[in-house]
N, C-alpha and C positions, 0 to 999 in steps of 0.2 A: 504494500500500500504506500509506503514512504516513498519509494521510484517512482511508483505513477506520480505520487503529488510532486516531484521532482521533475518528471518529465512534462509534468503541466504546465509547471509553473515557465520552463524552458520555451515549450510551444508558445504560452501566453506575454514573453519577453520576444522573443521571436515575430510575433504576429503584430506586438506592440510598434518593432522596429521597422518592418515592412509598409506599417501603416504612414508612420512619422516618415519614414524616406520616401513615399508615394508622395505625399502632403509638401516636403519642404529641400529635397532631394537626399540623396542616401550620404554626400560629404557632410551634412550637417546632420545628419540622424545619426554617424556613427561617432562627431566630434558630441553630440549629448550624450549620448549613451555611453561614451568614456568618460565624461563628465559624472555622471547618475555614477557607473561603478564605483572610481574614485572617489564620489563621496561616501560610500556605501562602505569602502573601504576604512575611509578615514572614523566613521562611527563605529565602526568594528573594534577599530585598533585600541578608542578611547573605552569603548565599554571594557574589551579587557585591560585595558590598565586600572580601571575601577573596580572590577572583579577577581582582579590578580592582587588587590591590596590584601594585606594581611588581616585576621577578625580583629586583633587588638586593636590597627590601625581606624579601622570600623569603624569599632568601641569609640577610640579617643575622640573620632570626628564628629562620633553622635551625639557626646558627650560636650564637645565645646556647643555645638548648634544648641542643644537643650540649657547647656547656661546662659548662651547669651539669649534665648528667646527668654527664660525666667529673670533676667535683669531688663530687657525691655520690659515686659511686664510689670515691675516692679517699678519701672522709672516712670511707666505711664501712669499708676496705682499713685505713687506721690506725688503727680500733677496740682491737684487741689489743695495741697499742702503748701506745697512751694506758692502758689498764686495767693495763696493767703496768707501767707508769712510775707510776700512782697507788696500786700497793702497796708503790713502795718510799719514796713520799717524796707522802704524801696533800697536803698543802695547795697544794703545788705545781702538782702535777699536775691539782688540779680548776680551780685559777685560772688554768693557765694556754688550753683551751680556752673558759673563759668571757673573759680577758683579747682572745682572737683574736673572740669573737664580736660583743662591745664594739668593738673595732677594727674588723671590717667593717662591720660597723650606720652607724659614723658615717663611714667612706671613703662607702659608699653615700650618706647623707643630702648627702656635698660635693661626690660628684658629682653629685646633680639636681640640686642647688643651681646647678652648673654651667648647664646644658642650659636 
């Protein structure tokens, strides 16, 4: 059963190209169609290097995405805090999330610096 859908799929790429070089002639049906493999190629290649990662490497990546979506969430959750803290006491309150953004910016540049 797996040849026949194999040989189908072949006929049905086949019948594709015959179509397309009738339509616009057979030099530009066969410069698309190595275009289409070549991309076809190029997504292959990346899937397995996404698939070829290691599960720990997995893990860790799942792991950053999941912290950094629960610190969004967090930072959006103390929205009405902060907007309320900067109507009773303005200059404070704007410097003091731009003070923490400054802060992080440069924790981040010391740690690759690290790595």
């Amino acid at each position: 059963m797996a040849i026949f859908a194999v040989l189908l799929l072949a006929f049905l790429i086949t019948a594709l190209f015959v179509y397309v070089a009738a339509q616009i002639g057979a030099l530009n049906a066969a410069l698309i169609a190595s275009g289409l493999c070549l991309g076809v190629i190029l997504l292959l290649w990346i899937t397995t290097l996404v698939v070829r990662r290691t599960p720990e490497k997995r893990v860790q990546d799942r792991m950053k995405r999941d912290i950094a979506s629960v610190a969004g969430t967090t930072a959006l959750s103390n929205l009405p805090k902060i907007f309320a803290m900067a109507r009773k006491r303005k200059a404070a309150a704007l410097l003091t999330p731009l003070i923490a953004i400054v802060g992080f910016g440069i924790w981040r540049m010391l740690q690759n610096e690290d790595e």
